[in-house]
DRENDOFI-309097 format. One record per atom (N, C-alpha, C, CB): y, x, z. Coordinates in steps of 0.2 Angstrom, whole numbers, plus 5000, padded with zeros to 4 digits. Each point is the difference from the previous one (the first is absolute). Glycine has a CB too. Layout:
% residues N
YXZ;...
//
This chain:
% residues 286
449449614878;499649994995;499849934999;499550125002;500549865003;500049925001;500349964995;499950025010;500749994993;500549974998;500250004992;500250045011;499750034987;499650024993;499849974996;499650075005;499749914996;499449994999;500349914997;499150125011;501249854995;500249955003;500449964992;500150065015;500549984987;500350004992;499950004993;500450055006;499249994995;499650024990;499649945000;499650165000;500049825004;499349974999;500549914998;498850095011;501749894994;500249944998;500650014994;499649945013;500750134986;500450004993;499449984993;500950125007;498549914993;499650004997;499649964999;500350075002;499849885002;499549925003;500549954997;499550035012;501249974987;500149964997;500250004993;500049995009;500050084989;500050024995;499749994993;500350035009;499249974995;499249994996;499649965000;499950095001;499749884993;499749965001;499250055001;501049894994;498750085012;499550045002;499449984998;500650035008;499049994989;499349994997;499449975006;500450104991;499249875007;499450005005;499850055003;499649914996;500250155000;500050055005;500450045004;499549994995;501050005005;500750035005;499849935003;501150104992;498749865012;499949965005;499449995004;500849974993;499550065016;499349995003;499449964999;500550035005;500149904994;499249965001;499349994994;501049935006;499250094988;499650034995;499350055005;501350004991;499150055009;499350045003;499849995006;500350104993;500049875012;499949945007;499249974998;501549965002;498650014992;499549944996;499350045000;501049944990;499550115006;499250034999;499650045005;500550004990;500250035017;499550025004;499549965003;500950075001;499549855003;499449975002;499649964996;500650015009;499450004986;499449984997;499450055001;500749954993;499550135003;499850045004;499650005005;500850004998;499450005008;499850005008;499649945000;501150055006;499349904992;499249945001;499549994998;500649965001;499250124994;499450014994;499750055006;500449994985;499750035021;499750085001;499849965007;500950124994;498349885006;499550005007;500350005007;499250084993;500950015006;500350035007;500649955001;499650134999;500649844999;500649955003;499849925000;500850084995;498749905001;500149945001;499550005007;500449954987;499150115016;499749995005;500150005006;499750014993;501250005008;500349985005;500349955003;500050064998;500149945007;500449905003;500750024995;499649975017;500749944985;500750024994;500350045003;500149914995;499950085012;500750025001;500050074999;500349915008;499050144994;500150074997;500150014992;499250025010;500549944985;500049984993;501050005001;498649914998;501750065004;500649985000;500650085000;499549875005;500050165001;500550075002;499650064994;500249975017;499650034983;499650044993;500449994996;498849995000;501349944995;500050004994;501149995000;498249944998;502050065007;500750005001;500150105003;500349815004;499250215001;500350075000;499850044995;500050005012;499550014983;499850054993;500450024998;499549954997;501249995001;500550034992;500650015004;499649934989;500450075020;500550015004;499950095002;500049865004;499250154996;500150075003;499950054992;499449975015;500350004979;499850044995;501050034998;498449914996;502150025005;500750004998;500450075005;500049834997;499850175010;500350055006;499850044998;500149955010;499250084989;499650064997;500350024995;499149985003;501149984991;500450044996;500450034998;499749974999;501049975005;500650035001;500150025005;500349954993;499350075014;500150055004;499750065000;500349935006;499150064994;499550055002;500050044993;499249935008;500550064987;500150054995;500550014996;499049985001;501649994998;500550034997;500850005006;499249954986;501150085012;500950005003;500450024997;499750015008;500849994995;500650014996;500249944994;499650145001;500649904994;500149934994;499649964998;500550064996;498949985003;499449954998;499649965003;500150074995;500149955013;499949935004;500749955001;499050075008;501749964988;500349935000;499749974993;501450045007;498649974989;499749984994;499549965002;500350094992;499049925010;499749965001;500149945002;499650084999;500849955009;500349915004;500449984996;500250015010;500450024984;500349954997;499549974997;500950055000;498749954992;499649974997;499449955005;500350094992;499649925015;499749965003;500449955003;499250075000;501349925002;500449965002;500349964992;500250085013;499949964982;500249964994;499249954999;501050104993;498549915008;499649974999;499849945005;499750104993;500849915015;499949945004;500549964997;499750065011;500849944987;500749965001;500149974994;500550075008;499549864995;500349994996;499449944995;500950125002;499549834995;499349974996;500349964995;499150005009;500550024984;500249984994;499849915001;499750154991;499949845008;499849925002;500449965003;499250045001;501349975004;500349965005;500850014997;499150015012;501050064984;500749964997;499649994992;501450065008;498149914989;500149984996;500049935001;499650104996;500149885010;500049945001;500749965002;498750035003;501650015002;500649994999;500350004994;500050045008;499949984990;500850004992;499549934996;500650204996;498849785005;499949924998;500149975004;499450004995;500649995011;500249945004;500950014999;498649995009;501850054989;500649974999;500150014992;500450015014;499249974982;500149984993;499749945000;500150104994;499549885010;499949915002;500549985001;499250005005;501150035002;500649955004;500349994995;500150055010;500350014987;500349984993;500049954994;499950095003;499549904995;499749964998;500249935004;499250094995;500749915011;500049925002;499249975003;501149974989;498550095008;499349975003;499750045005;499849974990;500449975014;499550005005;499450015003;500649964997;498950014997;499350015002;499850074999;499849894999;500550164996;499850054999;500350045004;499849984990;500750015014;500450045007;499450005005;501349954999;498149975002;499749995006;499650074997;500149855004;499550134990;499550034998;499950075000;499949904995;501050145005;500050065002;499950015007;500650014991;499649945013;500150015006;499250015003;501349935001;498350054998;499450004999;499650094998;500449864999;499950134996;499750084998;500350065003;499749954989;500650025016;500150075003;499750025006;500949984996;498549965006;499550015004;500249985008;499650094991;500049875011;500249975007;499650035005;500349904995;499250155006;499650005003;500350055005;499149954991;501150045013;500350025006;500050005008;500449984991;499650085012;500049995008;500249945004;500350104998;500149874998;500349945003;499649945000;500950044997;498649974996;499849935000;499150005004;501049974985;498950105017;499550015002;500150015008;499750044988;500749985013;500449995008;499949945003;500850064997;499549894997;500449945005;499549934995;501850085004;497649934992;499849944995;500549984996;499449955007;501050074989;500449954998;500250034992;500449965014;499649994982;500250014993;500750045001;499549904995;500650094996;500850064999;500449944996;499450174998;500349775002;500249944995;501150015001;498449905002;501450105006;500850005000;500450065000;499849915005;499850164995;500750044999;500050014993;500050075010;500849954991;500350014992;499850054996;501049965004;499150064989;500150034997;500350095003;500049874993;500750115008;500350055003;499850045006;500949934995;498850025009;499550025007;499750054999;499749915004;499550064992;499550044998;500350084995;499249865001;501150114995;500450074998;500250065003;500349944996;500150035012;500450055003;499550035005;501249935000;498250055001;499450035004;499750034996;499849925007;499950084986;499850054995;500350045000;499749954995;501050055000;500450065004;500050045006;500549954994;499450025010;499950055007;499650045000;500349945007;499250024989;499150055001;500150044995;499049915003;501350074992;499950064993;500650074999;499449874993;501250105014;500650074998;500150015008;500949964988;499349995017;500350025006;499350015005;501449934999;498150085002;499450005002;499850074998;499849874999;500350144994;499750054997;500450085002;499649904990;501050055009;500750075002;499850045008;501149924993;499050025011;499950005006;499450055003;500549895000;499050094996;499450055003;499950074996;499449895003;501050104994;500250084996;500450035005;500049974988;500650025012;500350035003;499850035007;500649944992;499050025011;499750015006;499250074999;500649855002;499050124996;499550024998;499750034991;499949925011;500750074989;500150054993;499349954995;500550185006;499249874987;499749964996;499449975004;500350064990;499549955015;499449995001;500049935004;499650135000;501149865003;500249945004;500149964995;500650055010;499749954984;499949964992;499349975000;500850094993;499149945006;499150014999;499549955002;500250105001;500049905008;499849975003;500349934999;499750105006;500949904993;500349945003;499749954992;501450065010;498649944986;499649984991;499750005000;500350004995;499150045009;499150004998;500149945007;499150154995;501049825009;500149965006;500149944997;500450075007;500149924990;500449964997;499449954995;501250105001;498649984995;499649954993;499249995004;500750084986;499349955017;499150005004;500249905001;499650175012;501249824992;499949925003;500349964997;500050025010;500150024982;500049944996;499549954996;500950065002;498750014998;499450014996;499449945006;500450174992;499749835012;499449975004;500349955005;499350115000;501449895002;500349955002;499749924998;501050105000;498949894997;499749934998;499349985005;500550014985;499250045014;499349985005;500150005007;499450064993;500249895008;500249975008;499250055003;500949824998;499350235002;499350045007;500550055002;498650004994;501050055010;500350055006;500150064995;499349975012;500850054983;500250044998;500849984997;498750054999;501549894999;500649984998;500449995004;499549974992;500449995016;500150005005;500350085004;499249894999;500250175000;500450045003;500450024993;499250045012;500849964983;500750034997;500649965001;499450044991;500549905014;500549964999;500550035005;499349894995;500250135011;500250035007;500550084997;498649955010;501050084986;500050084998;500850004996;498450034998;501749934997;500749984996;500649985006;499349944988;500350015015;500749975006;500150065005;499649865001;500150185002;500150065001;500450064996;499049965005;500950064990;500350044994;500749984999;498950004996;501149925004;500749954997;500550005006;499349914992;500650095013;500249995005;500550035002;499149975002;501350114999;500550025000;500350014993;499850035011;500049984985;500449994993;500349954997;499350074998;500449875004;500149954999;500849965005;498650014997;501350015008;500750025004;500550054999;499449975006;500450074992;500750044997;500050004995;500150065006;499649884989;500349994993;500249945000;499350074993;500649895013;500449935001;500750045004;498849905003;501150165002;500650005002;500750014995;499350055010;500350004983;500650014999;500149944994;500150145004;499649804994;500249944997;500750005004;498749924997;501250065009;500449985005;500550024999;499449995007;500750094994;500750054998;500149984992;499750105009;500049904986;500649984994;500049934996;499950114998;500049855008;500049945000;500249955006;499250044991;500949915012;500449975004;499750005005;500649964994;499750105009;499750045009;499949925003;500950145003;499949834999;499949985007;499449934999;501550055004;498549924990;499449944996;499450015003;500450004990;499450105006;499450015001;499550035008;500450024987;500350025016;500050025006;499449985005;501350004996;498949925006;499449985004;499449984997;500749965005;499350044990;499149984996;499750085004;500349924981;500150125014;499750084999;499649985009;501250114988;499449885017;499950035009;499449965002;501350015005;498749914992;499549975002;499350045000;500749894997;499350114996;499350024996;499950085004;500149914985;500250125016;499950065004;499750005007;500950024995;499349945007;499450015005;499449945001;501050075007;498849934988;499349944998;499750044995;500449895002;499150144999;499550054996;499749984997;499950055005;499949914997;499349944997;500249984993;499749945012;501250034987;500149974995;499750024993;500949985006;499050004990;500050044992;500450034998;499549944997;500450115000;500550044999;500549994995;499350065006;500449914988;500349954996;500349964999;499550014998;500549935010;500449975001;500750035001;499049945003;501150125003;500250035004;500650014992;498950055014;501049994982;500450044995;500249924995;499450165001;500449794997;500349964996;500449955003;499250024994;500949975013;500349975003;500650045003;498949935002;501150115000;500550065001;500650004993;498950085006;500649944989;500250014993;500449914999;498850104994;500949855007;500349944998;500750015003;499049934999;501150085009;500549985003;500650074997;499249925012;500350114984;500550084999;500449994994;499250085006;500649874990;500149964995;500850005000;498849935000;501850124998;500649985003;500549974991;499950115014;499549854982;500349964997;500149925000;499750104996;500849865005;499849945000;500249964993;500150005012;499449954986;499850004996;500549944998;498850055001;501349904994;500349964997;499649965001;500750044993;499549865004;499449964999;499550014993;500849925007;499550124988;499650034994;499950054999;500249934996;499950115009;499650075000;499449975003;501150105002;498949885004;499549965003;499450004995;500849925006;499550034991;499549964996;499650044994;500949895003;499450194996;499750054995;499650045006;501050024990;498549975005;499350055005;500050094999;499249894997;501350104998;500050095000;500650025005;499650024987;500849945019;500450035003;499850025008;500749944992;498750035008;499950035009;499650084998;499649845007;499750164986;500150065000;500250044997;499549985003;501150054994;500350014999;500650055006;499549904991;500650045013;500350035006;499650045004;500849915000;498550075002;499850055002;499750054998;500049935005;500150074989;499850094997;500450025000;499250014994;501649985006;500650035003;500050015005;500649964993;499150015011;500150005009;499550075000;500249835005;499250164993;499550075000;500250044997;499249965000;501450074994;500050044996;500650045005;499549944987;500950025016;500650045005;499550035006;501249904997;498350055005;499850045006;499550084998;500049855008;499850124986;499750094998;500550055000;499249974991;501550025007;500650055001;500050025006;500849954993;499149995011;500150025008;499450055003;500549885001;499150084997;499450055001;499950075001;499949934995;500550094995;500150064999;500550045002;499649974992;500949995012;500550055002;499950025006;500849954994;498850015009;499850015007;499450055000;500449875004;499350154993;499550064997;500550064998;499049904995;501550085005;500350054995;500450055007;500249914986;499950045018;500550005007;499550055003;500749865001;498750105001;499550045004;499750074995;499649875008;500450154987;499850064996;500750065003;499449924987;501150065011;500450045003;500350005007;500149994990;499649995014;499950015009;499350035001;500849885004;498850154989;499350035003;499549955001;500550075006;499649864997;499449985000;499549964996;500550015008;499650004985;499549984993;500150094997;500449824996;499150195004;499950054994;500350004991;498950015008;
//
């Protein structure tokens, strides 16, 4: 049913163009606003504030599609809630402008995209440090992770409620990531935790459909260093997995580094899915 579920929702994901309300982060918005109007919550420390307002739409999601319904109509629901994780109209819209810039020849409207795809990241809160120098294609290939192979992963694992979790997480640290206090800090801990083996087995398989023996040692180093970001860990992976080389004026076009890497991300979802498909039929995914 997974597997299923799996299929339909990204046949249908690319299919369609999906409204704001077929998209979590929409009613995300409005939950924590929500939550941040209601007493009995804000008169907790954050960090309880934090496990409240990220377990709610995690156990209200398990309650409905375990507890009170089964059969079809608990795959229907996971599917419609996993179509409401995956995926995001915003990041390829932004994509499909930042390479009618490139096109164009302009540059500064490439930067200014690169920019609106939002910098506010594990990494830069980890380690101090701007995003001035990662690329376009970088920041891309790490969205994509958060918004398809992240999202897959915990599905398949923990079915809709593992979805759930992993995007009310997600939007809680992006939504508050910018504040420098202890509640943005521990989301910073709570993401790097969450990110941490998905992030590895969506670098491992960059590796596989892209140039093993390149990426091979990045992926081994960063394996046994926990601490790293985990952002770093998969764009660096991804760079060396990069198994295109470029000319001196491909170079010099800004639409070719991403470009290759949402080819380099679109083969490893294949992988993904086959490998889900591999373990469905040996029993161990439902």
């Amino acid at each position: 049913m997974i597997l299923i579920s799996l299929l339909l929702v990204l046949a249908l994901e690319r299919a369609l163009h999906k409204q704001p309300v077929w998209h979590i982060e929409t009613h995300l918005s409005n939950y924590l606003s929500w939550a941040g109007e209601q007493h009995w919550i804000s008169r907790q420390t954050p960090t309880v504030q934090l496990v409240i307002q990220i377990a709610l739409p995690v156990i209200i999601t398990y309650a409905i599609a375990q507890w009170l319904f089964g059969g079809f109509i608990s795959f229907i629901l996971q599917s419609v809630m996993l179509f409401l994780c995956l995926g995001s109209e915003k990041l390829r819209a932004t994509y499909r402008s930042f390479l009618q810039a490139a096109e164009r020849g302009d540059k500064e409207a490439c930067y200014l995209y690169t920019e609106q795809l939002g910098h506010c990241t594990q990494l830069d809160i980890e380690e101090g440090t701007t995003t001035q120098g990662k690329s376009f294609g970088q920041h891309l290939l790490w969205l994509n992770y958060q918004h398809y192979a992240a999202v897959i992963i915990f599905f398949t694992v923990f079915g809709a409620a593992g979805a759930m979790l992993y995007v009310t997480s997600r939007e809680c640290f992006r939504t508050w990531c910018e504040n420098d206090n202890e509640q943005s800090r521990a989301l910073a801990k709570w993401q790097h935790v969450l990110d941490y083996v998905p992030v590895r087995i969506t670098a491992f398989g960059l590796l596989l459909v892209g140039h093993f023996s390149r990426a091979l040692p990045v992926w081994l180093t960063y394996l046994t260093h926990p601490g790293i970001a985990n952002e770093k860990v998969l764009t660096e992976v991804a760079s060396n997995a990069e198994d295109v080389v470029l000319t001196e004026a491909q170079q010099a076009d800004p639409s070719c580094e991403p470009k290759a890497m949402v080819t380099l991300a679109k083969r490893n979802i294949m992988l993904l899915l086959s490998l889900i498909a591999i373990l469905t039929m040996l029993g161990v995914v439902n």
